[in-house]
C-alpha positions, 0 to 999 in steps of 0.5 A: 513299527506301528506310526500313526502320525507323521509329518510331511513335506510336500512339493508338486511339480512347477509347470515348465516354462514357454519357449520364445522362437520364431519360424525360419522360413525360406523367402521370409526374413522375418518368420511369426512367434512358435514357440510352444508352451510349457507342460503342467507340473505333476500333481501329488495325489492321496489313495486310501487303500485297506491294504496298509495299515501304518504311516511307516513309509513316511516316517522314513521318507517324509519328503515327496517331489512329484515331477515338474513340466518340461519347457515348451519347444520351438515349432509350436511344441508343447512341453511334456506334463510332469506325471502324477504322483499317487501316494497310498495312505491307509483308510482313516488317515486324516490329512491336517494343517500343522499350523491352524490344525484344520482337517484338510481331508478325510480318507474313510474308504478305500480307493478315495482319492484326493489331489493335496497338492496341485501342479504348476500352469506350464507358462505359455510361449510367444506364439501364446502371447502375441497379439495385433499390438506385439505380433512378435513377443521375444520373453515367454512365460515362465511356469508356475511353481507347484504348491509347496506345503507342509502337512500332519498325517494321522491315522484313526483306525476304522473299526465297527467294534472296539475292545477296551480294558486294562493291560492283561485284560485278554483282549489279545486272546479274545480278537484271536478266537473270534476273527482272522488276526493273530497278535502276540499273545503272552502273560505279561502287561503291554503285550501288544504295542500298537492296534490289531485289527481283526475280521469277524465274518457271519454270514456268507457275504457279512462281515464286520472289523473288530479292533484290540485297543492297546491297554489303557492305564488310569490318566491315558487321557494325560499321556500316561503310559502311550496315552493318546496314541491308543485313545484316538483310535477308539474315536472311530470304532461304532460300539465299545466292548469293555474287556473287564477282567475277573481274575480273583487271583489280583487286587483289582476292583472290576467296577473300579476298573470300569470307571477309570475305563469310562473316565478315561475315554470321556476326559479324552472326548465326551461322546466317546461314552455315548456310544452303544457299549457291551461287557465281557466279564473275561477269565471266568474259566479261574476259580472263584472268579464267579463272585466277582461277576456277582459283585460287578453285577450287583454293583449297577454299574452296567446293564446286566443284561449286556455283561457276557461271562466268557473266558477267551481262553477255553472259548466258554461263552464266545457265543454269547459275545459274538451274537450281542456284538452282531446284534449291535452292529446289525442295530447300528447299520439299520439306523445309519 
């Protein structure tokens, strides 16, 4: 099951409390203050890692304790630290408040790390806390509770392109011939459920990270169909590839397509349509299908010479594709 966005509790360890005692020493009555302060509670840290690519482990267990700190000990002795507690989320997961939705943390690369929630002081012993007016303090601190909180996960895949269109489109067949994922393939709408990712690798030590957008429907932007739960994660993809298909053998307009695609993507956020943005005319293996690449060309609702006919079923004009999307990519990190 693909989740990409869940809602967590949070709790770090209380530091442990100080210890009151006092030396026992022969010939002594009355022996100083010794005892230790308590351990630091165990902080509950975030790690970005490109090896998980869902939120799934939280949906079933939203719910993360990290350890508390041990009490201080007579003898001066310091009570234990409570460990760490390192949770590994997926690279783009966006850590929010729930009640003001201010975005706490960002996690865009892997490896970042980040303490959310900070583990109680350990309380200091009376050995601590005396001084020349109590040289012989009976009460020790107590440790400081950990933070507590409630918190929004959501996850924003990172991707340097993203393919868009319509259920059926062929954006499944078309991520499979041109980079290393597999999804499910098959004839009906809504094949693929939630985004694949894929890695596309042109040059010996160059690479770039497509991603298959689950087809979006007319009114995506007001939950139609899955809505947000697709439109989101185009906010981070670099350039757009609007996958238009020119089937002459359905009733669809492929220029009315197209902007009910630009539509959708500006209601849900304006400056996704100011991203660079190339078209694959798909399916053009059918027949017929050339009138309407002719059509969708004519129209002027695209720069022509961004439109690339392919069919990701045969492979016929992938290469084309290919190099335009590298041609972009290369043009974006130049300018980054």
């Amino acid at each position: 099951m693909f989740t990409d966005r869940v809602t967590v509790h949070l709790k770090a360890g209380d530091g442990g409390n100080g210890c009151a005692s006092f030396r026992r020493e022969k010939f002594v009555p009355k022996g100083g203050p010794d005892g230790g302060k308590g351990g630091k509670g165990g902080d509950i840290i975030f790690q970005a890692d490109s090896n998980i690519a869902t939120l799934i482990d939280f949906y079933y267990k939203p719910i993360i304790k990290a350890d508390r700190g041990k009490h201080g000990s007579s003898s001066n002795k310091t009570g234990r630290s409570g460990k760490n507690l390192v949770i590994k989320i997926p690279v783009g997961t966006q850590v929010i408040d729930p009640s003001s939705k201010c975005l706490i943390h960002d996690f865009i690369s892997h490896g970042e790390k980040k303490v959310i929630a900070q583990g109680g002081r350990g309380g200091k012993g009376n050995v601590q806390l005396k001084t020349r007016f109590n040289p012989l303090p009976k009460e020790p601190e107590l440790g400081k509770p950990g933070d507590e909180l409630s918190l929004m996960l959501e996850l924003k895949i990172i991707a340097d392109i993203g393919l868009v269109g319509f259920p059926n489109a062929g954006k499944s067949t078309l991520i499979s011939k041109i980079s290393s994922a597999h999804p499910k393939i098959a004839s009906y709408p809504f094949t693929t459920l939630s985004p694949v990712l894929g890695t596309v690798k042109y040059d010996i030590y160059k690479e770039f990270v497509v991603a298959d957008i689950p087809g979006i429907l007319e009114g995506a932007h007001n939950n139609v169909g899955l809505g947000h739960t697709f439109l989101r994660h185009i906010e981070r993809t670099k350039i757009l590839a609007f996958v238009i298909s020119m089937d002459p053998f359905n009733d669809s307009d492929p220029v009315q397509d197209y902007r009910i695609l630009e539509d959708e993507l500006k209601f849900h956020k304006p400056d996704l349509i100011l991203k660079p943005r190339i078209v694959a005319a798909n399916k053009m293996d059918l027949p017929d299908s050339k009138n309407k690449l002719e059509y969708f060309i004519n129209s002027g609702i695209h720069d022509k010479n961004s439109i690339y006919p392919i069919s990701a079923l045969t492979g016929d004009g992938i290469k084309g594709l290919l190099n335009a999307m590298i041609k972009n990519i290369e043009d974006f990190r130049k300018q980054s």
